[in-house]
N, C-alpha and C positions, 0 to 999 in steps of 0.2 A: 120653617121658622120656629125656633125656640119657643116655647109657651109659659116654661117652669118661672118666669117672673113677671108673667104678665097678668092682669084682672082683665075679664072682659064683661061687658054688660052691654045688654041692647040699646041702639042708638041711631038717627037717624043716619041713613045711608048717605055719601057712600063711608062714612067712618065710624068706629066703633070707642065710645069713650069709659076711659079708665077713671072713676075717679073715687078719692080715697077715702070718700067718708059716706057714700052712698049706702042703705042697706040691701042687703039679697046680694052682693058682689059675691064672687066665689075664686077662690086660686088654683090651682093648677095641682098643690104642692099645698103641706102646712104650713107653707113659709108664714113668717108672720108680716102682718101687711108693710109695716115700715121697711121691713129686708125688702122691698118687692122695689123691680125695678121703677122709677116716678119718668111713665112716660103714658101718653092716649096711643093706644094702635090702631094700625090703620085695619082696614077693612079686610084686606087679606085675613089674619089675624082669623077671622072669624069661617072662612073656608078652610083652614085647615086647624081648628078646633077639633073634627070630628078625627080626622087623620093626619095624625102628626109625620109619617111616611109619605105622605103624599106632598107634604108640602117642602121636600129636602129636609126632612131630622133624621132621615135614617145614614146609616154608616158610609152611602156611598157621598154624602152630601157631610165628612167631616173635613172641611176645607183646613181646619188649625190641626188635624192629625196628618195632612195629608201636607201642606202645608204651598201648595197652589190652589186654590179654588176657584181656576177659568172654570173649569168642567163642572163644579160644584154651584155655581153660581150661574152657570150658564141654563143647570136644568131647572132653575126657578124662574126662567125667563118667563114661564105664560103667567104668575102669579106678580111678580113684576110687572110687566107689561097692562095687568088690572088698574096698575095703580095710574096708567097716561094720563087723566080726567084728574086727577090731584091735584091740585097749585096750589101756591100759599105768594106769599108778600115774601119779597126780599126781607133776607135778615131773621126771617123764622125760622125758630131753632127746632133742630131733630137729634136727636140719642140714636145710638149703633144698638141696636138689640143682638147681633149676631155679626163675629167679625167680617169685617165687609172690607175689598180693596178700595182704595182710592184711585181711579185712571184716570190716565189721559183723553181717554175720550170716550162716548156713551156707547159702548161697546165692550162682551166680555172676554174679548177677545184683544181690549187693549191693553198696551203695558201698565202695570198696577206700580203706581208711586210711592206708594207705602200702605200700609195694613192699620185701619183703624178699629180699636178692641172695642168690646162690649163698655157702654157706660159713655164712650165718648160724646160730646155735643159737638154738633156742627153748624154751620148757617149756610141756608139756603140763598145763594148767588141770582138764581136764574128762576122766579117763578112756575113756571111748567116743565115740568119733565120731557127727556129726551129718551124715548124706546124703556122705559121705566128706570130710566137713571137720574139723579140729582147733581146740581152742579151743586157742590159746597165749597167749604172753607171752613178749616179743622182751627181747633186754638191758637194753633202756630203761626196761621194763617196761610198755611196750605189751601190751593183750590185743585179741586178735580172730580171727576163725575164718581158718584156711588150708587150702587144698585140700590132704590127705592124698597125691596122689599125688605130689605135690614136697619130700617131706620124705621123711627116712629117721632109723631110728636113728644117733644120734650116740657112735659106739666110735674115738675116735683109737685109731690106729696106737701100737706100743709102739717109738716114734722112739730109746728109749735102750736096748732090748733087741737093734732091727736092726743098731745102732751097733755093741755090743759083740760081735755077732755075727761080723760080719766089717767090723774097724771102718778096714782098709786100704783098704775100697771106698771112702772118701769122701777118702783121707789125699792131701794136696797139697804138694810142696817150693816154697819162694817161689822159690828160682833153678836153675837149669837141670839137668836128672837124666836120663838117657834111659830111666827107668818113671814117676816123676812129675813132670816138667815136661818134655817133651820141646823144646816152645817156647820155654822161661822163660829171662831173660835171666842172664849169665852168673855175676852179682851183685845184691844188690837188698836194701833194707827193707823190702820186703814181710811181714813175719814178721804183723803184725796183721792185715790183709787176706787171706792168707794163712788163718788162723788161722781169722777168721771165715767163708770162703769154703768150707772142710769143714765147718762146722754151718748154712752156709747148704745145703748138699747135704743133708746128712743131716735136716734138715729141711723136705725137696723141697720148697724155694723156690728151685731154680737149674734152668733153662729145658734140656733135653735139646740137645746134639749141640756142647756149649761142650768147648774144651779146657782145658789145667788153668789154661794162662795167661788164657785170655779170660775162666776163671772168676774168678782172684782179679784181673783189671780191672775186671770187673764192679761187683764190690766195691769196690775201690779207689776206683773211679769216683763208688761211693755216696755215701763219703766227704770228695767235693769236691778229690780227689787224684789227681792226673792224671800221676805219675810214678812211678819206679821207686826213689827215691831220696828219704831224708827220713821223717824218725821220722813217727807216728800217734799221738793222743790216746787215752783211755777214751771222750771222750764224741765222737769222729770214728766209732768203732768202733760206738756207742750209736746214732748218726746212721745208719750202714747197715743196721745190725741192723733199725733202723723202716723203712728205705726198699724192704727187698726182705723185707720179709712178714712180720717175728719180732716180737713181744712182748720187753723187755728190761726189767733194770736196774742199776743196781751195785751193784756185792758184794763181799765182802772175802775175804780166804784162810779169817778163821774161818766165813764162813757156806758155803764148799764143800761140806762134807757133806751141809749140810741141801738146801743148792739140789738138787746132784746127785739128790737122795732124791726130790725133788719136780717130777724126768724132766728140769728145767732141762740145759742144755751151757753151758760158761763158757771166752772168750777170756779169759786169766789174765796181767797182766806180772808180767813178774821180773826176775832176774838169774842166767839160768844158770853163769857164771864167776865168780870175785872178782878183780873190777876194782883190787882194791890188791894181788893178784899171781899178774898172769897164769898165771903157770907151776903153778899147785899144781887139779891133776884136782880136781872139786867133788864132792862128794856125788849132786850131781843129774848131771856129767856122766859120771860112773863107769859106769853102764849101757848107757851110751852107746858110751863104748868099751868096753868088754866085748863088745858086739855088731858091732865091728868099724869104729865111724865116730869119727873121734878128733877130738873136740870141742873148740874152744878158746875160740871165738867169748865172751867175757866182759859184753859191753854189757847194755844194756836189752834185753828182747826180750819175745814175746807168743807162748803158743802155747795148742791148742785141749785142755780136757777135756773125754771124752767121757761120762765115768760112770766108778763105781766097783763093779768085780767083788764078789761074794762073800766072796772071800778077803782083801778090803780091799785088794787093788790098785786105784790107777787107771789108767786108760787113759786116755795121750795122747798126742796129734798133734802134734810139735814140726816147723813147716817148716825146720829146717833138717836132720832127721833122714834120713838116706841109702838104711835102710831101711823106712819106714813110721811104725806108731805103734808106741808104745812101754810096757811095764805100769813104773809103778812105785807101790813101797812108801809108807805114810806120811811115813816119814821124807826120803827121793830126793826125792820131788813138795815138801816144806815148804822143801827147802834150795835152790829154786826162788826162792823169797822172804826166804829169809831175809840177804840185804845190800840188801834195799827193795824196794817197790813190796806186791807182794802184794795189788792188787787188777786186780776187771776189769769185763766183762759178761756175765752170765748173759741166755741168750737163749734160748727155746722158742717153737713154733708156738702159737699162739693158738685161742679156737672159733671166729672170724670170719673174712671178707674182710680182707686187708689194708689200714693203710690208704691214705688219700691220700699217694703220695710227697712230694707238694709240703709236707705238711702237720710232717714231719720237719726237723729239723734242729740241731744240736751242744748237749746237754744237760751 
């Protein structure tokens, strides 16, 4: 069994839990923890820590290169079979850690009904396993038996608690900063790309060893926007949101609450200035200068929420903010919108693989 996206930490037997905000956790890999798969593995898991060959990772056990994996899956049977003592409650959900067939019957020797990929969730039909197989039922509502040792508890990550934790770990300037854009060019409309290019991080859909700029081109890029210069749509933003991994939709200023409430992160437009006179500090940019960066900038603009604190602050990620992100008040965040726009996309990870890029495009 794969290990490259999993955390393990000690835990009472017989299962070993993943969880994402514990200290001492250790990766496999530098992935960074949000890229890491959001599942508790089971106890297997922890037998084949020491040897990754032992447990099928080695080359005779690549069932998607080989592209049958009776034989492949069949020689996991004694680590499978650890797991017979497992039950859970109908309806609890498991993640594919390792593609695994779907059969017809709890045998690996039976006909496979279809192949279900890494990331998929599934629900548990039949509380106890059979010969270390699980009855499920796939999204589609497929039911068929899967080898237990390629599944795991399904526990997402708490993506809006890490955010608020330290939510300047993700925070990006769209033009040139030497802490957050060291490379960015010196000028730019970037503010949406931007925008969504910290909740594409924070929702570890952005590939390890990118800088801040190749991050928000990345983006950019998704968007069918190949410049530095030149406004962005809601549904250009919609378009990248699906192409690099996220679940979306549109939303309005009044449903922010509720989204936020329901782990969602939202690229928001507005209008930080009033365009009918420049000179007069906004509500929303008052904060702003207060913390030292004197804001004029009046146009259209887009920038990232992250959630909302306890104390009914929210937190957010303005790219063109000097130092970081920023908490503001109900009232600060509404006067955001209030000379127009006031809408955007709400975007969160998914329980699936993502999908087909190709299959995206401007809603």
């Amino acid at each position: 069994m794969s290990l490259h996206r999993a955390f393990i930490r000690p835990a009472p037997s017989p299962l070993v839990t993943r969880g994402a905000s514990h200290p001492g956790e250790r990766a496999f890999t530098g992935t960074k923890l949000r890229s890491l798969l959001p599942v508790v593995a089971f106890a297997s898991v922890v037998a084949c820590a020491t040897s990754l060959t032992a447990c099928g990772d080695g080359a005779t056990n690549d069932h998607d290169a080989h592209g049958d994996d009776a034989t492949a899956e069949s020689s996991d049977s004694t680590s499978a079979a650890a797991l017979s003592k497992a039950t859970f409650e109908r309806d609890t959900r498991l993640v594919v850690t390792e593609r695994v067939a779907l059969r017809d019957a709890a045998a690996f020797d039976a006909t496979p009904a279809e192949w279900l990929d890494v990331d998929t969730v599934v629900t548990v039909k039949k509380s106890a396993p059979t010969d270390g197989f699980y009855d499920v039922a796939t999204p589609a509502g497929r039911v068929g038996w899967a080898n237990g040792q390629r599944l795991a508890f399904f526990a997402p990550p708490d993506y809006v608690g890490l955010a608020l934790a330290d939510p300047n770990a993700d925070f990006k300037r769209q033009s040139r900063d030497p802490v957050w854009n060291p490379d960015g060019p010196w000028t730019s409309d970037n503010c949406a790309p931007t925008s969504l290019a910290m909740l594409v991080e924070v929702f570890g859909r952005e590939p390890d060893g990118l800088t801040v700029q190749e991050s928000i081109e990345r983006v950019s890029h998704a968007m069918d926007r190949y410049t530095n210069e030149g406004s962005v749509s809601a549904a250009q933003v919609r378009q990248a949101a699906c192409k690099l991994g996220l679940e979306y939709h549109y939303t309005r200023h009044a449903d922010l609450d509720a989204e936020l409430a329901s782990g969602h992160m939202i690229v928001l437009f507005g209008y930080p200035g009033d365009p009918a006179n420049p000179s007069r500090v906004t509500v929303y940019q008052q904060p702003f200068r207060d913390r030292g960066y004197t804001y004029r900038y009046d146009g259209g603009h887009a920038i990232a929420v992250f959630g909302k604190r306890a104390n009914g602050s929210y937190v957010v990620g303005d790219p063109l903010s000097t130092f970081g992100t920023i908490e503001l008040t109900d009232a600060q965040l509404a006067d955001f919108w209030a000379r127009g726009m006031g809408y955007g996309t709400s975007v969160w990870r998914g329980q699936g693989p993502p999908v087909d890029p190709s299959t995206c495009h401007e809603i």
